[in-house]
C-alpha positions as CSV (number, residue, x, y, z in Angstrom):
1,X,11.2,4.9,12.2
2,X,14.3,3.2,13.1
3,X,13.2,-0.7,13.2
4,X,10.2,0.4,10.5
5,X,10.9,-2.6,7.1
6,X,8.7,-0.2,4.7
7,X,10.6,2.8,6.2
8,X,14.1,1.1,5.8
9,X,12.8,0.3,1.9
10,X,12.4,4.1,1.5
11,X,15.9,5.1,3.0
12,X,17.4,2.7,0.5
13,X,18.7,0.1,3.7
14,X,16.4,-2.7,2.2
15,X,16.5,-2.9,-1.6
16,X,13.8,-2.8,-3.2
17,X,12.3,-2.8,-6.8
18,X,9.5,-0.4,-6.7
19,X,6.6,-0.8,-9.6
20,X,5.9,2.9,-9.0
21,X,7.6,5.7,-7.2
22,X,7.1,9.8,-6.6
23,X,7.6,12.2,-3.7
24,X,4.9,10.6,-1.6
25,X,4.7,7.2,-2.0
26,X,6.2,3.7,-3.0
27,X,4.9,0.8,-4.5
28,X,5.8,-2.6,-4.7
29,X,4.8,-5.9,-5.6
30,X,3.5,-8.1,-2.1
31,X,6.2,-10.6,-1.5
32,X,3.7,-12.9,-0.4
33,X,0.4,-12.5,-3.0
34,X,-3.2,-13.1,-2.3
35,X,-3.9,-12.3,-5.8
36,X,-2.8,-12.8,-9.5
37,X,-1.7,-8.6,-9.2
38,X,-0.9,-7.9,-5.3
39,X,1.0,-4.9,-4.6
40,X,1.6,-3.0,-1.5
41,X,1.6,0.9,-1.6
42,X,3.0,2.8,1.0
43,X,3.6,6.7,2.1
44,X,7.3,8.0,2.6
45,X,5.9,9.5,5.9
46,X,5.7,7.1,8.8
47,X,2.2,6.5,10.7
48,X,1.9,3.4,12.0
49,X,-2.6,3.4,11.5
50,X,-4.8,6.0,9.7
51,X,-5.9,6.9,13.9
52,X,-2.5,8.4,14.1
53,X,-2.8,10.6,10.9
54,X,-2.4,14.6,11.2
55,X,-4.5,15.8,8.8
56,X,-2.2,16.4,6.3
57,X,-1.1,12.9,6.3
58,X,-4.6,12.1,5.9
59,X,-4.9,14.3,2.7
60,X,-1.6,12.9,1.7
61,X,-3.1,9.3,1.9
62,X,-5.8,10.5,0.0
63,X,-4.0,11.9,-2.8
64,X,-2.1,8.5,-2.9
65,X,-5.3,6.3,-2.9
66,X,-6.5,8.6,-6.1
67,X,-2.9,8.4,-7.4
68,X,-3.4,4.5,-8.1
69,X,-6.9,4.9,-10.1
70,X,-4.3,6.7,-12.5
71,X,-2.2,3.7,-12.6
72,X,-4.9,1.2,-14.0
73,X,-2.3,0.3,-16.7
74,X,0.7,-0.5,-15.2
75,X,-1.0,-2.1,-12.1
76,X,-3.0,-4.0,-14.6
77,X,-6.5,-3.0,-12.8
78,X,-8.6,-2.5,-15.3
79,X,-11.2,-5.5,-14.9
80,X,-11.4,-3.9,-11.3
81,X,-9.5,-3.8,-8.0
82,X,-9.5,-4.4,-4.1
83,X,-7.9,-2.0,-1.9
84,X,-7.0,-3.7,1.6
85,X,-6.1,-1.0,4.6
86,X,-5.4,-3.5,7.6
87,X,-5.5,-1.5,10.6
88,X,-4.5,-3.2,14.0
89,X,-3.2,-6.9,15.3
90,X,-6.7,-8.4,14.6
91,X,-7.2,-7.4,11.2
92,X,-3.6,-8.9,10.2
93,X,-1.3,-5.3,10.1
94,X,2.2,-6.8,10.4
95,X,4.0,-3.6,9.7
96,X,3.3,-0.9,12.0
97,X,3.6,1.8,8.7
98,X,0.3,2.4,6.9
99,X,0.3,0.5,3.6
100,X,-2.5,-0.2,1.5
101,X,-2.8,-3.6,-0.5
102,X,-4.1,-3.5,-4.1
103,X,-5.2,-6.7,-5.3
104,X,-6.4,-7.6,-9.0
105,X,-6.4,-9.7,-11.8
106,X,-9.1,-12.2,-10.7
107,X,-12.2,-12.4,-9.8
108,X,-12.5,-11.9,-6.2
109,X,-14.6,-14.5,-4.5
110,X,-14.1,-13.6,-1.1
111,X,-16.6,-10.8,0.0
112,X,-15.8,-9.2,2.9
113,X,-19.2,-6.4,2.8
């Protein structure tokens, strides 16, 4: 997507240091962290909400969200972790590309469920 900051990131227009990279997906550190570890891991294909998802960018998402429980170590996750999917104005998306926040390093006092 043309006006798309994660897709601009992943066509090299925006630089960017990613923690982690392979075919599918990107990840970065959050410029803006809620936690001691925040990072912000994104697909290479553009959907702006999981509503919007063929089913094989569904399955590709799904592989991605496994992909970082194989990443404990470099993320630093191993006292545990909070996956964050904002989906939608309301629940505080800002860019219209599915991303999923990873958050760790703390305790987490706020508990959404």
């Amino acid at each position: 997507m043309k006006d798309c900051l994660f897709c601009k990131m992943i066509a090299g227009e925006i630089p960017v240091t990613p923690v982690y990279q392979d075919e599918d997906m990107f990840i970065i550190r959050d410029i803006d962290p809620k936690a001691k570890n925040h990072y912000l891991m994104f697909l290479k294909q553009h959907f702006a909400r999981i509503a919007d998802a063929t089913e094989e960018q569904a399955a590709l998402l799904g592989k991605c969200l496994l992909k970082v429980s194989a990443l404990t170590e470099l993320l630093e996750l191993q006292g545990g972790y909070r996956l964050v999917i904002n989906q939608g104005e309301d629940a505080g998306q800002t860019v219209q590309h599915v991303h999923v926040h990873i958050l760790s390093g703390q305790k987490m006092n706020w508990q959404p469920a």
